[in-house]
C-alpha positions, 0 to 999 in steps of 0.5 A, a space after each residue: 317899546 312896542 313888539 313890532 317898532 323897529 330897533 334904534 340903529 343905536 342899538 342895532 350898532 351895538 348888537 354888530 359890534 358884539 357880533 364882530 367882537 364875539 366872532 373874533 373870539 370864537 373864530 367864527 364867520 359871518 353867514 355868506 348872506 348878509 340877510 341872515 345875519 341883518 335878520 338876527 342882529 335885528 332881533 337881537 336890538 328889539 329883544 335888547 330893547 323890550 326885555 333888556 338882553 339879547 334874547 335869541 330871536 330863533 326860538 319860540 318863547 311862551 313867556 320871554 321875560 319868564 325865559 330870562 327870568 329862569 336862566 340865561 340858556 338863550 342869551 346870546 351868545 346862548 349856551 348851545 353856541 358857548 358849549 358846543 360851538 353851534 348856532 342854530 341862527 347861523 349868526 356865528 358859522 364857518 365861512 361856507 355859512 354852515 353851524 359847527 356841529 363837530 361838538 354836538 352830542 350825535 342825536 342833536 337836532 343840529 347834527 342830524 340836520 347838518 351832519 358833521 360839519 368840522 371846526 375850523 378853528 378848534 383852538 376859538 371858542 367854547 369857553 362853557 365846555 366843561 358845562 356839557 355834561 352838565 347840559 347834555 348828560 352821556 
């Protein structure tokens, strides 16, 4: 598949269906608008399709096979989002569209962007926690 063709909407099915279900699963919310999340999930079918996975399509990558090939940090649900609970892609937000920035070390980009933006449901999601020190050292 080339770069520039358009996903199958086979694959961009599978890539909302994964979107809804993580999103339950975190006790996330779809961004306000609509265009956002079609925006991402569109990147998230092509990457499915050229590479095999996920990857997330916000990001620059010199070489994406090497990114895949040397972790899996920016498969989706990358590891910022199973951390920390934050989405840089704003595909997993607060109902108001805003990423959760509560968990985020205070000199993250994300915080320093968005401020303080609290969890609405502290008790969804995070399920890599305790690799943050790992990631993230204090």
């Amino acid at each position: 598949m080339s770069p520039t063709a358009d996903p199958a909407q086979k694959t961009i099915d599978r890539m909302n269906r994964y979107v809804e279900k993580y999103r339950e699963k975190s006790g996330t919310s779809a961004h306000p608008d609509a265009s956002v999340t079609e925006g991402v999930v569109l990147g998230l079918a092509a990457h499915v399709e050229q590479l095999g996975r996920p990857l997330c399509p916000c990001n620059f990558y010199p070489d994406k096979q090497a990114e895949l090939d040397e972790s899996r940090r920016w498969v989706c649900a990358c590891d910022e989002m199973k951390q920390f609970k934050y989405c840089h892609c704003l595909l997993f937000v607060t109902p108001e569209g805003l990423p959760i920035t509560e968990y985020l070390p205070e000199d993250h980009e994300g915080r320093q962007v968005y401020g303080l933006v609290r969890d609405p449901t502290p008790d969804k999601g995070r399920e890599a926690r305790h690799q943050v020190e790992a990631s993230f050292p204090v």
